[in-house]
PAGUZA-947723 format. One record per residue (C-alpha): residue in one letter; x, y, z. Coordinates in nm, 4 decimals, padded with zeros to 6 digits, m for minus. Layout:
N
   r          u          v          w
   A          X          Y          Z
...
% end
This chain:
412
   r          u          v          w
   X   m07.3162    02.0624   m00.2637
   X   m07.4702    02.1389    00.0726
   X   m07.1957    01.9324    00.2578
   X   m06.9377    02.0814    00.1021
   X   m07.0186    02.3923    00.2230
   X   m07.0769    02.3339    00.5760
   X   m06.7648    02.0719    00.6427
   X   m06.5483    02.3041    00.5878
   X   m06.6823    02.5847    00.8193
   X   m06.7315    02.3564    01.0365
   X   m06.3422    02.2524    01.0407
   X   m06.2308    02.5955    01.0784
   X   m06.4508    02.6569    01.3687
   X   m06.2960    02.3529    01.5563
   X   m05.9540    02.4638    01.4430
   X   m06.0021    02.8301    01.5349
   X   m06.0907    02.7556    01.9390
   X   m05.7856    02.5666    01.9795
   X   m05.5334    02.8059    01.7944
   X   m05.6556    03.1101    01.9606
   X   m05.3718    03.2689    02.1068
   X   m05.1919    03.2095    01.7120
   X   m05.2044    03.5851    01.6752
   X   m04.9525    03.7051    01.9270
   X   m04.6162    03.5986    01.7174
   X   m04.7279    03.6192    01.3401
   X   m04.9082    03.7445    01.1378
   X   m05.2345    03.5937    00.9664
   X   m05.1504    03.4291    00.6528
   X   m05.1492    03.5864    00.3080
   X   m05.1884    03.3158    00.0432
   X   m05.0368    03.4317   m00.2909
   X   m05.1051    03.2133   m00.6432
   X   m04.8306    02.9954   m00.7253
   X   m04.7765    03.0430   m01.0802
   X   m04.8384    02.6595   m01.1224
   X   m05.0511    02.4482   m01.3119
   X   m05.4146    02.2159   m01.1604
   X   m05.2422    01.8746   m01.0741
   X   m04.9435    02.0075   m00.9167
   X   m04.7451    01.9381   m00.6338
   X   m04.4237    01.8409   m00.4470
   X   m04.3278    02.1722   m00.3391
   X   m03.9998    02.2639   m00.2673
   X   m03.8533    02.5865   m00.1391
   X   m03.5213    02.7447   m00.0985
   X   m03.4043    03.1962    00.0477
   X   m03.2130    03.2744   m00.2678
   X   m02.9167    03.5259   m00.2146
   X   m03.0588    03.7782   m00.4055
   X   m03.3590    03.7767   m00.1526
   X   m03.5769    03.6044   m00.3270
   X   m03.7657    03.2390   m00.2684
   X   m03.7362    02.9551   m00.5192
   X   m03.9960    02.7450   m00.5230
   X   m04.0217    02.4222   m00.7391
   X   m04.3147    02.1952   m00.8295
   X   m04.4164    01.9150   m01.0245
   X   m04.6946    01.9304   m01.2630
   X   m04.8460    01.7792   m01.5965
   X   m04.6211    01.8851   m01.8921
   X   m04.6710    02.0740   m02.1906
   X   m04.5570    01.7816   m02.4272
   X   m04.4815    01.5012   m02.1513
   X   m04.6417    01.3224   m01.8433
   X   m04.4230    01.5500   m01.5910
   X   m04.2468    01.8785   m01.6004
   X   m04.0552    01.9976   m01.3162
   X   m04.1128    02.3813   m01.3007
   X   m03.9961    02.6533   m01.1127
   X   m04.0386    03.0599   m01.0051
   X   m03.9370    03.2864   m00.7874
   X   m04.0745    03.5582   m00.5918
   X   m03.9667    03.8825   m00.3185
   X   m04.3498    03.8216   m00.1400
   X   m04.5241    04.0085   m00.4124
   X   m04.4074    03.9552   m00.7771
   X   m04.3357    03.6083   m00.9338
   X   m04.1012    03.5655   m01.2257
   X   m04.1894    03.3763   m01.4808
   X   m04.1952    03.0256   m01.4284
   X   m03.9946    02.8250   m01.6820
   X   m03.9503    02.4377   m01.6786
   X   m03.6423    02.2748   m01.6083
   X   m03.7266    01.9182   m01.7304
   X   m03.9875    01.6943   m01.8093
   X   m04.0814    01.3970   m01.9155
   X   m04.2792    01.0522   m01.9695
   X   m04.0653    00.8659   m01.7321
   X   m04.0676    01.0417   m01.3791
   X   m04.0836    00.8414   m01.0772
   X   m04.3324    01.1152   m00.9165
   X   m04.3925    01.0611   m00.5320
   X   m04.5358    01.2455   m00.2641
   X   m04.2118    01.2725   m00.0059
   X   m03.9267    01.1875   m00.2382
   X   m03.9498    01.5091   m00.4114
   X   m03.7233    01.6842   m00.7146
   X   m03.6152    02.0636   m00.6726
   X   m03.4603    02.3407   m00.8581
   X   m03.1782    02.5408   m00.6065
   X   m02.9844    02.8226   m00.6605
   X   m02.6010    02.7718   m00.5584
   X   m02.4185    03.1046   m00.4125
   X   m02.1938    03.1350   m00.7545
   X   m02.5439    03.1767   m00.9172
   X   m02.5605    02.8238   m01.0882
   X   m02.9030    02.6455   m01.0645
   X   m02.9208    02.3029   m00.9845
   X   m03.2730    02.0749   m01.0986
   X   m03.2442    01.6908   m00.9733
   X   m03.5519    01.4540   m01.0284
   X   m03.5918    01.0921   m01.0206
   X   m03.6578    00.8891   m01.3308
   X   m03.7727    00.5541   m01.3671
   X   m03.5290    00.2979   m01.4425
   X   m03.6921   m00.0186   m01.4394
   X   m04.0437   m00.1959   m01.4164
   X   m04.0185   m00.2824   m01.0239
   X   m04.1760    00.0258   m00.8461
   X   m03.8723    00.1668   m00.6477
   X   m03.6500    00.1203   m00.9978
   X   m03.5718    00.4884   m01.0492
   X   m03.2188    00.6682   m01.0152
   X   m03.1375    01.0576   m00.9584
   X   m03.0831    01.2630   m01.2307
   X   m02.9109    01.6426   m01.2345
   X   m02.9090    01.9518   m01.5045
   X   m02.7140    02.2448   m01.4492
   X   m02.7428    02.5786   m01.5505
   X   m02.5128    02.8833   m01.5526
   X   m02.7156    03.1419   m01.7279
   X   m02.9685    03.1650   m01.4621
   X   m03.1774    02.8655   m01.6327
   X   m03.1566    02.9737   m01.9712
   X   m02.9915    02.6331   m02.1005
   X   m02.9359    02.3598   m01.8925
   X   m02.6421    02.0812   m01.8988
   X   m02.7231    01.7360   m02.0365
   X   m02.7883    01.4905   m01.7665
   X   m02.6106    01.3646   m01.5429
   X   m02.6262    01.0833   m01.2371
   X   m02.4766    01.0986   m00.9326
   X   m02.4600    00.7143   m00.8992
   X   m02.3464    00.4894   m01.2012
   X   m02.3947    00.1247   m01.0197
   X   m02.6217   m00.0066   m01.2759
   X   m02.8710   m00.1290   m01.0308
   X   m03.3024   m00.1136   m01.1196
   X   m03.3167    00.0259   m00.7148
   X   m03.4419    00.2918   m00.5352
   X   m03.2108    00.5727   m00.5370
   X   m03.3473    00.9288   m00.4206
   X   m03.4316    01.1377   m00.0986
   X   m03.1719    01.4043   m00.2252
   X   m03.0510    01.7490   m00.0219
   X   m02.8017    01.9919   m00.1649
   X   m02.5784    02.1986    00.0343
   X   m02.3737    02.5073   m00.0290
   X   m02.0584    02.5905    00.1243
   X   m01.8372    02.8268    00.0350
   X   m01.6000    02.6776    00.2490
   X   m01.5964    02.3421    00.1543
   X   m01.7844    02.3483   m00.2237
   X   m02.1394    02.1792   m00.3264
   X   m02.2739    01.8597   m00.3594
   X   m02.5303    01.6773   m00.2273
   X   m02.6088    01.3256   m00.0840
   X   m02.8924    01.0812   m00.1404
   X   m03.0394    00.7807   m00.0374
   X   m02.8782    00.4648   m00.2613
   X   m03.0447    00.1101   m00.2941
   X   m02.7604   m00.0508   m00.4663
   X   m02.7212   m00.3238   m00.1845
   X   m03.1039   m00.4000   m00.2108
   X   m03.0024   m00.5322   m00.5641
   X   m03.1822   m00.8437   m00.5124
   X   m03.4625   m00.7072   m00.2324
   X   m03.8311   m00.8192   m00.3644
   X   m03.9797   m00.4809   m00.4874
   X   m04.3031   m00.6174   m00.3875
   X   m04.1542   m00.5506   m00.0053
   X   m04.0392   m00.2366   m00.0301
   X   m04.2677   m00.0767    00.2369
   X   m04.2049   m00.3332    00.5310
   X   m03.8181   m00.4254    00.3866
   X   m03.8228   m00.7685    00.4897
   X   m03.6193   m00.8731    00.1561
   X   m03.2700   m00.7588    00.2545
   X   m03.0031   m00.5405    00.1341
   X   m02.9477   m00.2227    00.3324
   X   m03.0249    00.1504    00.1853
   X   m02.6581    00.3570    00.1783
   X   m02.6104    00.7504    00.2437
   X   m02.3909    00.8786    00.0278
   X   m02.2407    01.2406   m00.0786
   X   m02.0759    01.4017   m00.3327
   X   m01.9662    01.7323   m00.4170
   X   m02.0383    01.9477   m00.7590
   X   m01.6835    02.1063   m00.8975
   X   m01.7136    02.4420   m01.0725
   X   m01.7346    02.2155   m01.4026
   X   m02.0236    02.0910   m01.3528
   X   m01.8475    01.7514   m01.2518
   X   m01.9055    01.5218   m01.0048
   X   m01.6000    01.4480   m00.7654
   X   m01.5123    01.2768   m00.4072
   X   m01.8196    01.0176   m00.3678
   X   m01.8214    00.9108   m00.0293
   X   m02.0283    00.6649    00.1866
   X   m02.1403    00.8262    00.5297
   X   m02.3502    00.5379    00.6482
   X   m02.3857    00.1730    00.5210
   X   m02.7295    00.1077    00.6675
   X   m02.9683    00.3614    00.6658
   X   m03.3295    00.3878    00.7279
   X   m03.5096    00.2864    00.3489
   X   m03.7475    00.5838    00.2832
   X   m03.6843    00.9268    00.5383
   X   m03.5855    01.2223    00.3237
   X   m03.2638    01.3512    00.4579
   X   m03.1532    01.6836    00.4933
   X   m02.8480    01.9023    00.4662
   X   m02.6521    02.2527    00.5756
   X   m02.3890    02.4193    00.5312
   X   m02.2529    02.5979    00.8388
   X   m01.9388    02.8702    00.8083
   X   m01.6697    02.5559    00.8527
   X   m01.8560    02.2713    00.7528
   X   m02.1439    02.0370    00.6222
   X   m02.3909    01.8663    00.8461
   X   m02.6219    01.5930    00.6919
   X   m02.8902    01.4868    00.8952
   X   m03.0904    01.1465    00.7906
   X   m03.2793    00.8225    01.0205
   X   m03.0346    00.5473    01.0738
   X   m03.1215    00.2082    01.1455
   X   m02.9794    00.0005    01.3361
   X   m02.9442   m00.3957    01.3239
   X   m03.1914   m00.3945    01.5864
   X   m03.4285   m00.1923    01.3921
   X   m03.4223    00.1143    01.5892
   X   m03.4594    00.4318    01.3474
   X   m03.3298    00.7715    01.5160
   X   m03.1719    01.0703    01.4015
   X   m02.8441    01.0670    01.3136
   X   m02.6081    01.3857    01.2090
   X   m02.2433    01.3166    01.0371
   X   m01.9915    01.6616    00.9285
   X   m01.7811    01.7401    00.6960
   X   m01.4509    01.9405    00.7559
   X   m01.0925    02.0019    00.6534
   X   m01.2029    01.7336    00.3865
   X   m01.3334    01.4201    00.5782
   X   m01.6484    01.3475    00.6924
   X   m01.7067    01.2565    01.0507
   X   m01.8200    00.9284    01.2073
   X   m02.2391    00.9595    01.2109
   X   m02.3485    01.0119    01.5484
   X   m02.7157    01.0203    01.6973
   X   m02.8796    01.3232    01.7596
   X   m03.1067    01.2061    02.0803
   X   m03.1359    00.8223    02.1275
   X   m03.5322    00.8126    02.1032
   X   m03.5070    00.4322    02.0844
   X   m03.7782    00.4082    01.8366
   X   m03.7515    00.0312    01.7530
   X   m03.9653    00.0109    01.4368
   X   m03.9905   m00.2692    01.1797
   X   m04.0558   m00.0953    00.8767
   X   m03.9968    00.3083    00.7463
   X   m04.1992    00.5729    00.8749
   X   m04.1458    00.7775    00.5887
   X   m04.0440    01.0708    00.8347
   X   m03.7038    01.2640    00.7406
   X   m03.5552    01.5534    00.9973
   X   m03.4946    01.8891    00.9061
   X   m03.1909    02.2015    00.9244
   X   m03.1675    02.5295    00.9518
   X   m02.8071    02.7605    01.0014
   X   m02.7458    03.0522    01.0075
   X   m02.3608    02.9561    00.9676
   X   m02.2770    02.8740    01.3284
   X   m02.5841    02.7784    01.5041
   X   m02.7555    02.5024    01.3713
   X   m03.1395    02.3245    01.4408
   X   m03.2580    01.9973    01.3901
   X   m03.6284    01.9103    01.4014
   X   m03.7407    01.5575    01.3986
   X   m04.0615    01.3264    01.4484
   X   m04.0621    00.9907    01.7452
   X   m04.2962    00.7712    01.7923
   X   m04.0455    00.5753    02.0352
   X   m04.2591    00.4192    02.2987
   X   m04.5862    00.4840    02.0720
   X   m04.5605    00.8676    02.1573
   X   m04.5380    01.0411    01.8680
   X   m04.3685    01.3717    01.9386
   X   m04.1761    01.6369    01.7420
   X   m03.8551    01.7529    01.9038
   X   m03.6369    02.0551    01.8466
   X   m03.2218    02.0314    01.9330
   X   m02.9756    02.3189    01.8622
   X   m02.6182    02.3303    01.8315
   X   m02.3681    02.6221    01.9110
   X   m02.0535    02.4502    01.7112
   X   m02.1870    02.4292    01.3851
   X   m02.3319    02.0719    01.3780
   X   m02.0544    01.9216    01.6163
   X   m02.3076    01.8688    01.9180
   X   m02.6390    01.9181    01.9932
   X   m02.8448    02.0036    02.2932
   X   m03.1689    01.8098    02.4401
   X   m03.4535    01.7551    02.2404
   X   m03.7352    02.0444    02.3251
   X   m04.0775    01.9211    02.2855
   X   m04.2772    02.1641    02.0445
   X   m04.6145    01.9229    01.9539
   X   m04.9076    01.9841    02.1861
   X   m05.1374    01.7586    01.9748
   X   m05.0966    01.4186    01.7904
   X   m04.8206    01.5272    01.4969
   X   m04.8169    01.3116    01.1638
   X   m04.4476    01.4868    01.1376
   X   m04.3223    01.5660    00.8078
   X   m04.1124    01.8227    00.9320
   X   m03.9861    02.1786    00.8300
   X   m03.7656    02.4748    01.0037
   X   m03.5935    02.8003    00.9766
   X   m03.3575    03.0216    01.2034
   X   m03.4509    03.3307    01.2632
   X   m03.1978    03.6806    01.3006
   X   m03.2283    03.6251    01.7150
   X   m03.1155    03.2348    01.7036
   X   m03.4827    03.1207    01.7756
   X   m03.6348    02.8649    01.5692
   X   m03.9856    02.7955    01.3481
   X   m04.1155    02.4595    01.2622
   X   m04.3702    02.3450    01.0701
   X   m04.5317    02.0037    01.0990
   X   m04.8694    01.8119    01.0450
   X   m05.0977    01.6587    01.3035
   X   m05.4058    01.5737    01.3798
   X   m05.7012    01.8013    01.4869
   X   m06.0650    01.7921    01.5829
   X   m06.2058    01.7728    01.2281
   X   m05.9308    01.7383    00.9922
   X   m05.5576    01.7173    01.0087
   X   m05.3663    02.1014    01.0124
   X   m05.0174    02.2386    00.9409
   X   m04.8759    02.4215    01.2511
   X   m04.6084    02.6333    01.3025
   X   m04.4300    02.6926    01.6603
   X   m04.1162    02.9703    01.7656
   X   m03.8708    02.8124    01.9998
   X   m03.5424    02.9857    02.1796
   X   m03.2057    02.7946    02.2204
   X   m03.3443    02.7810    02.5612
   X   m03.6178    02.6426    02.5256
   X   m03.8902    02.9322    02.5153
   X   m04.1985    02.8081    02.3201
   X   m04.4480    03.0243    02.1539
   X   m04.8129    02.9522    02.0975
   X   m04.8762    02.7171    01.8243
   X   m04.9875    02.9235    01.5057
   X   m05.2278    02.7236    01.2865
   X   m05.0901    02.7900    00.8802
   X   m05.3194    02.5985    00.7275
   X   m05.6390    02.3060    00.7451
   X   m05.4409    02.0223    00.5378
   X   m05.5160    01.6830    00.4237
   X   m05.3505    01.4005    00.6324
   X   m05.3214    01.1310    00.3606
   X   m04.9680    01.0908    00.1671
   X   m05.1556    01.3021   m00.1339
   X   m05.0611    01.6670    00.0967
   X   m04.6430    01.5541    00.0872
   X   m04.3887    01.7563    00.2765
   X   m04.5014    02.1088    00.3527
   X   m04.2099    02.3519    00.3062
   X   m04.1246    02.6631    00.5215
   X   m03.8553    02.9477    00.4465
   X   m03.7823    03.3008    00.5530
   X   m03.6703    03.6176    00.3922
   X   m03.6324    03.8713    00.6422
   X   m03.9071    03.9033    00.8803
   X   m04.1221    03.7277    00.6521
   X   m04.2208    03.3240    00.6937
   X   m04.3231    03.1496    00.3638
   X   m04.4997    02.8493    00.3718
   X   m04.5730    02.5816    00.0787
   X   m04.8063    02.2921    00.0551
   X   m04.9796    02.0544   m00.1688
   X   m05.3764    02.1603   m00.1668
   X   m05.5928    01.8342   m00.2330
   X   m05.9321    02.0150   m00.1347
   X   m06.0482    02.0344   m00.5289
   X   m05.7505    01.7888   m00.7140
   X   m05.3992    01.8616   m00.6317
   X   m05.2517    02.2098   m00.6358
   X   m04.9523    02.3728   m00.4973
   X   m05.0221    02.6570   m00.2902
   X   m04.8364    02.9243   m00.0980
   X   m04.8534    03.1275    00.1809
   X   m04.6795    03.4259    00.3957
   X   m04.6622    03.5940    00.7235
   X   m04.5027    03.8559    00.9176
   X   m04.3128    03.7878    01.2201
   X   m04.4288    04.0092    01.5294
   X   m04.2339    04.0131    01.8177
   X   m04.0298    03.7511    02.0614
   X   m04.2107    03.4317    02.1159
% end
């Protein structure tokens, strides 16, 4: 009992000397109870239109092994929290997560990934809609009808009132007859697919494409849409087995060749379980991303003035040893936050760090002590106004989702 008092202080003491300066840029961090259940976790978290944060989580079920349940919240009151779905047969994992998002016509949208055969990575996606503000929900529905007991998940939705909704996934179907058993170093064959479609104002699918044919295995992708356009952002891989960033568009109905972001050059021989991450604000667009190319692992920063069509340099933001699992918001001036994990004195942290189209870095701001092991998943960041929200998965006591927000200050 003793130790379990002291580590912690002990941690935050370590922590506190190096994030010193946190102070200047935003506010200290307000923790508010998730209206979730002990055992939770998989965050996920999404502004709403009606300014208002959806967040999403996994936890046990009333009547089943998993429910996927959601609420939302303006800072200070939560709604109630209902449950979208749940079930016996949920392929639950801590970075290919479900979600519950709210489309601009006021539709919600709940995917999850169910099991769909005994090998490990046999599950497919699965999608309910609702149009009474989750009152009912559609029966489900697949994006993907190949047939094939593989690995099919890693999901982002986008919303454009341009160009309609949809959203793209990861697809195994070519890994057909990859050993399971290999999964995590891939050396079976068969190459992991992107692939997109778009959600018609039936709640139909419609106008599957493929946007890349070999794609890293196992890095959540991610998704915007800008005033004009789509951009998806995911880790190719290349025949040579390097795994960078790589950003394809979608416009005046096609989708653009994929093309990469920064050529980091990391040549690595399995999946580093490491997704980027997108922000707009309709024409400016950021893209975070972890590199460990050269056995530096870094997390970079690139913006783009033309929706998606081009991006800038990379701009350094880790100071420390990041773990990645990325996050990131615009902000009203065109600056940036991201969130990542990395390693600290006494125990791994989330951090937070401003950056300016230019390049302008603010201090690192220290959100939260967090556990580096798989069981903490994909922290989640998203802003309402001047206000920074920030979900995790707390393993300090048994697995909890927990959430967090801060006022921005000034200019970084």
């Amino acid at each position: 009992m003793r130790l379990r008092t002291i580590v912690p202080f002990l941690v935050v003491i370590g922590i506190s000397s190096v994030f010193a300066r946190q102070k200047d840029w935003l506010e200290p961090l307000r923790e508010i109870p998730v209206p979730a259940a002990k055992g939770s976790f998989a965050p996920s978290l999404k502004t709403m239109s009606d300014s208002r944060v959806l967040i999403s989580w996994l936890e046990p079920g009333a009547k089943a092994k998993h429910a996927l349940r959601y609420a939302k919240t303006d800072s200070k009151n939560w709604s109630e929290a209902r449950t979208a779905v749940e079930g016996d047969t949920f392929f639950a994992n801590w970075a290919d997560v479900p979600s519950v998002v709210a489309l601009q016509d006021g539709r919600f949208v709940a995917h999850w990934l169910n099991k769909s055969g005994a090998s490990t990575y046999a599950y497919d996606v699965n999608v309910k809609i609702s149009s009474d503000g989750g009152a009912t929900w559609s029966s489900t529905m697949s994006p993907h009808h190949d047939g094939t007991e593989t690995e099919h998940g890693f999901v982002s939705f986008f919303d454009s009132p341009a160009n309609g909704s949809g959203l793209v996934w990861l697809d195994g179907r070519a890994m057909a007859n990859a050993n399971a058993a290999n999964h995590d170093s891939h050396g079976a064959g068969g190459d992991m697919s992107l692939r997109a479609l778009f959600i018609n104002k039936v709640n139909d699918f419609e106008n599957e494409a493929i946007l890349d044919a070999r794609t890293c295995e196992c890095c959540p992708t991610a998704a915007v849409a800008t005033d004009h356009g789509i951009v998806v952002a995911y880790r190719d891989r290349s025949n040579e087995e390097v795994r960078d960033i790589y950003a394809t568009r979608y416009e005046d109905g096609k989708w653009s060749s994929p093309r990469p972001v920064h050529r980091d050059d990391w040549n690595i021989s399995g999946c580093p379980v490491n997704g980027p991450a997108l922000a707009t604000d309709g024409k400016n667009v950021v893209l975070v991303w972890y590199t460990a190319a050269n056995g530096e692992p870094k997390v970079n920063a690139a913006f783009s003035n033309d929706e998606g069509k081009t991006f800038g340099q990379p701009i350094l933001l880790s100071e420390g040893i990041p773990l990645g699992r990325v996050a990131v918001v615009l902000l009203a001036d065109g600056s940036a936050v991201a969130t990542w994990i990395e390693h600290g004195e006494k125990a791994a942290r989330l951090v937070a760090r401003r950056v300016t189209n230019g390049g302008t870095l603010s201090s690192p701001y220290l959100v939260k002590a967090i556990s580096a092991d798989r069981a903490s998943g994909y922290p989640r960041l998203a802003r309402l106004g001047t206000y920074l929200f920030f979900a995790w998965t707390d393993t300090a006591d048994g697995k909890m989702v927990k959430l967090g927000v801060a006022a921005l200050m000034r200019q970084p």
